[in-house]
C-alpha positions in Angstrom: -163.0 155.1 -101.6 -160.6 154.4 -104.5 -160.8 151.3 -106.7 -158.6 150.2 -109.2 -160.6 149.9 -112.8 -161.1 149.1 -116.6 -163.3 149.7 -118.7 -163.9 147.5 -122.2 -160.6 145.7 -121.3 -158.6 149.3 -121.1 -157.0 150.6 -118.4 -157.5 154.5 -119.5 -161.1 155.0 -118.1 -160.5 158.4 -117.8 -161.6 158.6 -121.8 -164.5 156.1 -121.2 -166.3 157.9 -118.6 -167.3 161.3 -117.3 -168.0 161.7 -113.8 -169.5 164.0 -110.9 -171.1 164.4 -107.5 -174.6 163.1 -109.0 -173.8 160.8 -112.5 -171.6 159.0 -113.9 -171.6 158.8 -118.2 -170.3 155.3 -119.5 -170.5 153.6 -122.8 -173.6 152.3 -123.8 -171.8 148.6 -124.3 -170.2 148.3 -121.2 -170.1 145.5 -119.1 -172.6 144.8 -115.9 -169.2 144.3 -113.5 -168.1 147.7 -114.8 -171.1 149.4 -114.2 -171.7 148.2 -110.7 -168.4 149.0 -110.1 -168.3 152.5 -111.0 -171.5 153.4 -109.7 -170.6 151.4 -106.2 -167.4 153.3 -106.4 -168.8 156.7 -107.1 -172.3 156.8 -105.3 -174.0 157.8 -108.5 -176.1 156.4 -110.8 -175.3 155.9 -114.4 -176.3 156.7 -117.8 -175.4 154.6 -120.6 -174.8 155.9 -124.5 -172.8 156.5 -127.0 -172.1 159.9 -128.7 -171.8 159.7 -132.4 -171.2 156.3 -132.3 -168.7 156.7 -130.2 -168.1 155.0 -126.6 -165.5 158.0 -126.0 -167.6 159.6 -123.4 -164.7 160.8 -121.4 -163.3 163.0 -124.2 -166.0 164.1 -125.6 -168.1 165.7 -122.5 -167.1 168.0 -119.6 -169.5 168.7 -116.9 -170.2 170.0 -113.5 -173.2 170.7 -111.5 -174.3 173.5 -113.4 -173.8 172.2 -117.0 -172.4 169.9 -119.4 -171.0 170.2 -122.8 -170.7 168.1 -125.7 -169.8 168.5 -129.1 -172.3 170.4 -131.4 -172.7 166.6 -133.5 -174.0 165.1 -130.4 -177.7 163.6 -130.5 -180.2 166.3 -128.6 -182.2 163.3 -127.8 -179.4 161.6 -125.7 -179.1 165.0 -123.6 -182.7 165.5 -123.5 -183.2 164.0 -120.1 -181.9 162.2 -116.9 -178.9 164.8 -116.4 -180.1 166.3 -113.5 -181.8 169.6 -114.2 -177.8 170.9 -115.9 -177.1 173.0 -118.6 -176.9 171.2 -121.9 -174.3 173.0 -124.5 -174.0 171.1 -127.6 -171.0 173.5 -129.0 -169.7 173.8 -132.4 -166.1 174.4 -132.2 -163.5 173.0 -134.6 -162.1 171.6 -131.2 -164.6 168.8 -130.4 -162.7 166.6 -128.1 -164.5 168.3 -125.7 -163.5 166.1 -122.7 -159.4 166.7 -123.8 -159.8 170.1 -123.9 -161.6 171.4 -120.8 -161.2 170.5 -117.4 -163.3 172.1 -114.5 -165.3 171.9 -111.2 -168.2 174.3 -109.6 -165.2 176.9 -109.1 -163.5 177.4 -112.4 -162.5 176.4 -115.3 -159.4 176.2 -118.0 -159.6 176.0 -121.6 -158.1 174.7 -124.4 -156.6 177.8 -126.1 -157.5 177.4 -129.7 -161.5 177.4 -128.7 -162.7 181.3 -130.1 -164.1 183.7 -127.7 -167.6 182.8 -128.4 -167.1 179.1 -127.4 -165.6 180.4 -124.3 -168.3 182.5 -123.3 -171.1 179.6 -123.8 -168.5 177.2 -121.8 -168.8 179.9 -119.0 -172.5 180.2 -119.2 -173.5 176.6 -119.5 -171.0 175.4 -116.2 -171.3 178.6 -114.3 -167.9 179.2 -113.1 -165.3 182.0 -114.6 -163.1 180.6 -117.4 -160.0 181.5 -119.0 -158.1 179.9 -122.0 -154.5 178.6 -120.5 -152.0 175.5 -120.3 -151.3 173.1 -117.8 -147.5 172.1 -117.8 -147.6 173.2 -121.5 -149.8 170.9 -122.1 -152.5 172.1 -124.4 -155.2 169.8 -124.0 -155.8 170.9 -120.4 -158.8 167.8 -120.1 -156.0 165.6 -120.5 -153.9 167.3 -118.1 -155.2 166.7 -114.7 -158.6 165.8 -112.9 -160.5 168.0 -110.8 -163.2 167.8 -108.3 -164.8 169.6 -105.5 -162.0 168.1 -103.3 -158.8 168.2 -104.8 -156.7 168.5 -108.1 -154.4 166.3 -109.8 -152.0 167.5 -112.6 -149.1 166.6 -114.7 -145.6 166.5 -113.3 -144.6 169.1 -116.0 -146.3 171.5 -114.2 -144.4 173.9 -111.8 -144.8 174.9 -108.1 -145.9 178.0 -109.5 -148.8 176.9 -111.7 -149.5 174.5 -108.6 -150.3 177.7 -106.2 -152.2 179.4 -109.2 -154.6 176.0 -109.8 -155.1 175.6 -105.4 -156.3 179.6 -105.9 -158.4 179.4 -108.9 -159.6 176.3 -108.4 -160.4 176.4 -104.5 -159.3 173.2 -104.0 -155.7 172.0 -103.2 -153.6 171.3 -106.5 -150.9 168.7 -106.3 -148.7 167.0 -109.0 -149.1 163.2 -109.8 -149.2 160.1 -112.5 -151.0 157.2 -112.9 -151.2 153.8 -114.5 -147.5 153.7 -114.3 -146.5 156.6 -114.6 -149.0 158.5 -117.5 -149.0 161.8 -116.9 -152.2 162.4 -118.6 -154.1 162.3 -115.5 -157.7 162.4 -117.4 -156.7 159.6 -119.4 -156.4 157.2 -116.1 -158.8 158.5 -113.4 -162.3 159.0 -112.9 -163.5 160.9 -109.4 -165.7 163.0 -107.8 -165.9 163.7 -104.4 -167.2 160.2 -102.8 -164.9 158.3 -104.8 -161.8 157.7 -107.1 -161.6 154.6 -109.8 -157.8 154.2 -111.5 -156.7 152.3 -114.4 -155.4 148.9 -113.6 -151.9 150.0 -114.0 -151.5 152.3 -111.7 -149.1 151.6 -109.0 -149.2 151.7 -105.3 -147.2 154.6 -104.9 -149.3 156.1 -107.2 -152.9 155.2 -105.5 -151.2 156.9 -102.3 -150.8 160.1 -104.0 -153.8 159.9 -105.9 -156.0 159.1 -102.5 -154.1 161.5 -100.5 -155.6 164.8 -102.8 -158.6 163.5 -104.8 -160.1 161.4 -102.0 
């Protein structure tokens, strides 16, 4: 199933929400609609909340079924419960847009390069899977990047038929190159998925949807 979506009037739900198999993570002010929607869309329940006063849940968490990872500022009693027997890392980096910076699924993961050696070795702990510190068509903030799920992987258009193969390999799943809410290539910004469902910001074209529903769904 995939949905066209907002969240708190914005089309970039992608840094709103955080998303997989078994939970979705929204703000804690969202709307009713929205949360129906998403949870309809996704086959998950959700979890309301804010982290440090922030509704950003999108950028600021990564997870997958093994773990999830906020930044080190984050309220232990917000992650305390209700995440599904996961890892909890609350990591102090001085990269804390934690959601921007790492994407993964139960295979792998990429990192932001900047994070130190230590925060890469608790990243790989906490979800589980190898990780290595990398770009995605030279894009830094690999989070941002692209979205990944146990089905398929959507990236940037900057990124070559080369990385393409690489990201299929190491991520087990089939790695293609798209955009979204009119052409954003800052996939993470504009989708939410896992593997029963895909939502997209309002924006996002037809043309678009086909390519989105035709990897991730």
């Amino acid at each position: 199933m995939i949905k066209k979506a907002s969240i708190l009037k914005s089309n970039f739900i992608g840094i709103y929400a955080r998303a997989w198999d078994d939970l979705v993570l929204l703000p804690a002010n969202v709307e009713k609609q929205e949360v129906e929607e998403f949870e309809e869309t996704l086959g998950v329940k959700s979890r309301k909340l804010f982290i440090d006063n922030s509704g950003l849940i999108g950028t600021m968490t990564v997870m997958n079924s093994n773990g999830i990872i906020v930044p080190g500022s984050a309220s232990r009693n917000d992650f305390s419960e209700g995440l599904n027997g996961r890892n909890v890392l609350f990591l102090n980096d001085k990269i804390n847009a934690i959601g921007n910076d790492i994407i993964a699924n139960d295979n792998a993961a990429i990192i932001h390069k900047d994070f130190n050696n230590t925060s890469r070795k608790l990243i790989e702990d906490t979800l589980g899977v190898e990780v290595i510190k990398s770009t995605i068509g030279g894009i830094k903030t690999v989070g941002s990047a692209g979205v990944v799920t146990g089905k398929g992987m959507l990236v940037t258009p900057e990124a070559s038929d080369e990385e393409l193969e690489f990201l299929s390999g190491y991520f087990k799943v089939q790695a293609k190159a798209g955009t979204a809410n009119f052409g954003n290539m800052y996939l993470g910004s504009s989708i939410v998925a896992n593997t029963r469902g895909v939502l997209v910001g309002r924006d996002t074209t037809p043309i678009e949807i086909g390519r989105i529903d035709d990897i991730l769904s």
